[in-house]
Each structure stands twice: as structure tokens, then as C-alpha cells.
N, C-alpha and C positions, 0 to 999 in steps of 0.2 A: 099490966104489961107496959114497956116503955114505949114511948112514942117512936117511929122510926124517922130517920134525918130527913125521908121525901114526905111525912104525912104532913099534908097540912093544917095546921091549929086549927079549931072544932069549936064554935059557941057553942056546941050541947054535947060537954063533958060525959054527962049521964049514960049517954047513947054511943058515942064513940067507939067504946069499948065491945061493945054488941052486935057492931054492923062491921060490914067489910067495908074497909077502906078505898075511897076512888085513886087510883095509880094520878100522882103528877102527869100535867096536860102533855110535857114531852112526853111522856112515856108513852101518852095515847094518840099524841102525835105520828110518834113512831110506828106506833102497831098500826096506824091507819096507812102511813107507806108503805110496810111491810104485809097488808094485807093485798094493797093496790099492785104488788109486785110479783106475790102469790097467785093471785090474778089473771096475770096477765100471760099469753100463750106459750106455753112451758116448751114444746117445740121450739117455737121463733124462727118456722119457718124462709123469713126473708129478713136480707138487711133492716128495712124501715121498721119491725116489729120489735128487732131486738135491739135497733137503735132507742128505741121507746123502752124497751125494759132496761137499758142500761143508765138511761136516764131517769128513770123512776129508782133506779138502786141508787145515783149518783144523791137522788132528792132523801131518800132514808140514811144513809150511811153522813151525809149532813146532820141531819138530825139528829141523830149518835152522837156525832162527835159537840154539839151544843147541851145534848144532855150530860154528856161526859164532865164538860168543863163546869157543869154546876157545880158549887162549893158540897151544896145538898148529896148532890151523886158520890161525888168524891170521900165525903165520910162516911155514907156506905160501902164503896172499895176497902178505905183503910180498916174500918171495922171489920170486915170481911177478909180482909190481906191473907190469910194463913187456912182458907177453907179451897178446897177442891178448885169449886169452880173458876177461882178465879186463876189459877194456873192454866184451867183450858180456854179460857178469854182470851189471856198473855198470849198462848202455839197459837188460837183462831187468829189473832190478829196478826202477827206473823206469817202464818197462811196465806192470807189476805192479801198482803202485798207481797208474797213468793207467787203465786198463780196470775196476778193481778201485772206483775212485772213479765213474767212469762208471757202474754197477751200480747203488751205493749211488744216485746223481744220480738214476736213472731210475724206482729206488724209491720215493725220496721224494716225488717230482714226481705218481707217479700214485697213492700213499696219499695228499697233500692233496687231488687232485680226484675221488678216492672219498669220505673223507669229505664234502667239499662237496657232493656228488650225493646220498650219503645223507642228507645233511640237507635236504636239497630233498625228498624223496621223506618224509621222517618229518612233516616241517610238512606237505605235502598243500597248499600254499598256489597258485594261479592255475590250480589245473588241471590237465589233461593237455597242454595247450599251454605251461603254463613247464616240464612234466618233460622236453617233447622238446629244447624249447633249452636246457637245462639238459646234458642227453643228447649231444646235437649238439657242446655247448662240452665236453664229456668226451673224443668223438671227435677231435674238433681237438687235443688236447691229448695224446691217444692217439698221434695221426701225428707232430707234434712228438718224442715218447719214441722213436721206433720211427726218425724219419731220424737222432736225438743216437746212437743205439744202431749204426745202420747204419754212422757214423761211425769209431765205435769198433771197430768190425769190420772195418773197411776197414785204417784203422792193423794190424790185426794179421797185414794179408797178409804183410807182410815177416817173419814170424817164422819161424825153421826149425823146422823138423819132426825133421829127420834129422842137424844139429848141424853145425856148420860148424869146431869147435876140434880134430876127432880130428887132423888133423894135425900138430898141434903138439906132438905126446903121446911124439914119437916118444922122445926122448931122457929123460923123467923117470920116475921111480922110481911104482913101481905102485900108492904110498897116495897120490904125488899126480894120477896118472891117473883114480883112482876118486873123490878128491876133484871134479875137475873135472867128468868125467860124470854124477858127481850133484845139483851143482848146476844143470848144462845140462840135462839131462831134469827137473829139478823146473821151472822155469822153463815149461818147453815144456808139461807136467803141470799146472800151472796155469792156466798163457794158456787149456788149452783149457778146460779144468774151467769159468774166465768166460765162453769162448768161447758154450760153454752154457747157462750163465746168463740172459746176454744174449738169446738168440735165445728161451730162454722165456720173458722178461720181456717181449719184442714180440711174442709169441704166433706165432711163427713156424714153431713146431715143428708145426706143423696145415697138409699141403700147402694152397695156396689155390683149387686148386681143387676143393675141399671144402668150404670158407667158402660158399660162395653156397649151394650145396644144403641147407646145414647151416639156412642163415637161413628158404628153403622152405619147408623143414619144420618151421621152430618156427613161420612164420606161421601154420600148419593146425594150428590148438589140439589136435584129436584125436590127430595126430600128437609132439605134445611128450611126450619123456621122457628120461631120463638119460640112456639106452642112445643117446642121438645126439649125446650130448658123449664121444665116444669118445678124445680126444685126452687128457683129462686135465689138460688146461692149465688154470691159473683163469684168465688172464690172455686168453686165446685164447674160453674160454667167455664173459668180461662183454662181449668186442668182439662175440662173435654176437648176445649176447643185446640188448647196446644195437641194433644194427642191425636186429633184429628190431622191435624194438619200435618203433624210428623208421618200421620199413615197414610194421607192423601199423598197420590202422585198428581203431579201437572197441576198443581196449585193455582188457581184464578185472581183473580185481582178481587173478586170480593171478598174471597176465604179470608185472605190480607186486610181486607175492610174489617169484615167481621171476629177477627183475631183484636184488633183496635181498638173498634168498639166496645168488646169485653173487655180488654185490658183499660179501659180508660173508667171503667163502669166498677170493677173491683179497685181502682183507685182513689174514683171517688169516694167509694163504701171506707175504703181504708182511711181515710182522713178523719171522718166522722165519727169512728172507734177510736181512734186515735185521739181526738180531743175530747170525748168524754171520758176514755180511761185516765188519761192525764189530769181531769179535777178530780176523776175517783180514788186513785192515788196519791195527791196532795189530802185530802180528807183522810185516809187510811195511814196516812204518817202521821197525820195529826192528832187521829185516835190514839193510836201506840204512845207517840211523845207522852201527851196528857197521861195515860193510865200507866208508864214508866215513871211518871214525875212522882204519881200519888203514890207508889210502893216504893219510892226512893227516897221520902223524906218521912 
């Protein structure tokens, strides 16, 4: 049997042939991030958790793309160039940065009309009647974020889950078997990791029917406190809280506070997503580049 381009040279010839091959240290690199990310709280209940998993994908998706640029990896692709899988590599990776830019879109869209809200709220100018339409053109612009996002999650139904290339696996050599497998479960490790993302960035991770009760209870002042943003979301918190306050009459000076507050708390979270999608996107081009360079010479 030929030697595959990742195995590495063997002083016991004899034996080689007989035993399963150890996958190159990237490759086991990789599946040790890729298990670390598996791992890791598939909910991601709160910002901090899934800033953490998005930095553990940021630390695998690195990893890829140094494996990628080996000379090693790369004459496995070329050898491979005309087999299945590697055409669903090329769409995943394409994926990747269509959902992955989706993110970042959705980001930016609702940090410029946080700030513009808070700057309405800091001038204090026309009232409590400009803060509501002010509030109101927020919500609009909320639903907007939340059907672009819905979008993008629709596109992702067609992705496998459970791999569709082990077929093909039958006849090749077992570093390029683990090659493939690991780039197909990173892929799939990804999409959802954004999968994630997305759905807290719409606030969605908060059943809905919880939302109303939620809103209830912050209209009856005595009853506001922390302890009834159980969900963790910022994102899901400034949606109750604006709705609250467009349903509150005679609006308090703390409702004002507390509006701020949140809005300054999904800000912050928004930054933080914002520069770890931005190195997981430069890394996601630069997988695509390298694996467009090796099918194109």
C-alpha cells in the first residue's frame, strides 16, 4: 500500500503496514480543539460562555488553517481534487463565511442603533414622547436583525450533522481518512458554534413565552429586579426592557436608568463578538484562499 503524504516515515518497515497509522500532531491538535468545543455548553446560555466558545472555535479554525498550508495536506487535496468530498469542503467553507458575515451584519446594525438611542436618551431632548419613538424605531430595526438572522438559519437547514463523505473513505489510507473527518466535523463544529450565535443575537435563546410575563413584571416597579432577567441574554434583556417601557405609562427616572444600563451591557457584549468574529473571519478567508490556490494550480 503507498504511503500517504501525512504519514510519517516509520524505522519498522515490517510493521507499518499492519498497524494503524498515528494521524499528524495537527490533525490531533485539531481534534483536541474540536473536542474542547464539543464540550463546551451547547446552549451558551450567557454572553461570557459563548464568548468562550467562540474563542475556542477562533483557537481550532487557526489550527485548520496551519494544517491546511502544509505542503503535506495540500498533496492530499490535489490527490483528492475530483472526489466528492472535497467539493462539500469548498460550499462548507463558503458557508462559513456567508453565516459568519451574517453575525458580524447583525452586529453592527444593532450597535449603530444602540448608540443612536443612547444618544437620544443622554441629550434628554423632546421628552418622554421622542424617547418612545425613538424606542419604537429601535424595535423596528430589532425585527429587521431578527428576520436577516432567521434567514441565515434557514440556509443552514441543509447542513449535515452526521457527514455525508464516510463513504467514500472506503478504499484510502487512514491519514487521509482522518484528514477528511476532520475537516468535515470542523465545518459542522462551526456552523453550529454560529448557529448560536445568531440565535442570541436575536434574543431567542429566552422561550417566548416568557417574554410577556417577563414585560409584567417590570411594568409593576416593585417587582423589578435582576433576579427576572434569568435568561442572561443582553440582547433579549434591552428587547424586554424597551417593550416595557413603551408599555409603562409615567415612566420614572430609574426605568431611564435601567433602560442604560442594558443598553450599555449589550454594548459591551457587542464589542466582544465583534472582535473575535473579526479574527474568525480573517482565518476563514484564509482557509478558502489556500484550499482555492491548491485546486487552481
Amino acid at each position: 500500500m503507498a504511503s500517504s503524504p501525512l504519514h510519517p516515515k516509520s524505522h519498522f518497515h515490517g510493521r507499518s503496514n499492519s498497524l494503524p497509522s498515528r494521524p499528524h500532531p495537527l490533525i490531533l491538535k485539531c481534534n483536541e480543539h474540536l473536542d474542547s468545543l464539543r464540550a463546551s455548553n451547547e446552549s451558551s446560555s450567557s454572553s461570557s460562555l459563548l464568548h468562550h466558545k467562540i474563542g475556542g472555535l477562533q483557537d481550532l479554525i487557526e489550527c485548520v488553517e496551519n494544517l491546511i498550508q502544509l505542503p503535506l495536506t495540500q498533496d492530499v487535496l490535489l490527490h483528492e481534487h475530483q472526489e466528492n468530498w472535497v467539493d462539500e469542503i469548498l460550499d462548507g467553507s463558503l458557508k462559513l463565511l456567508d453565516v459568519c458575515t451574517a453575525a458580524k451584519d447583525a452586529l453592527l446594525h444593532t450597535k449603530e442603533c444602540t448608540r443612536e438611542l443612547q444618544s437620544i436618551i443622554r441629550r434628554k431632548r423632546g421628552g418622554e414622547r421622542e424617547l418612545t419613538s425613538e424606542i419604537k424605531k429601535f424595535l423596528t430595526s430589532r425585527k429587521v436583525v431578527k428576520k436577516a438572522i432567521s434567514r441565515a438559519l434557514a440556509n443552514l437547514n441543509g447542513t449535515s450533522k452526521n457527514g455525508n463523505i464516510s463513504s467514500s473513505t472506503t478504499n484510502k489510507d487512514h491519514q487521509t481518512v482522518a484528514l477528511i473527518s476532520l475537516l468535515q466535523d470542523v465545518q459542522v463544529g462551526a456552523l453550529s458554534a454560529l448557529q448560536i450565535l445568531l440565535q442570541f443575537i436575536s434574543g431567542s435563546t429566552q422561550p417566548k413565552s416568557n417574554s410577556w410575563l417577563l414585560i409584567s413584571k417590570l411594568i409593576q416597579p416593585k417587582r423589578v429586579g435582576c433576579s427576572l432577567m434569568v435568561d442572561e441574554n443582553e440582547f433579549a434583556q434591552v428587547d424586554v426592557a424597551l417593550q416595557s417601557f413603551v408599555f409603562t405609562k409615567n415612566c420614572k427616572f430609574e426605568d431611564i436608568n435601567n433602560l442604560q444600563n442594558e443598553l450599555e451591557k449589550m454594548e459591551s457584549c457587542i464589542q466582544a463578538f465583534e472582535e473575535g468574529l473579526e479574527s474568525l473571519f480573517r482565518h476563514l478567508i484564509k482557509i478558502r484562499g489556500s484550499l482555492l490556490n491548491v485546486f487552481n494550480h
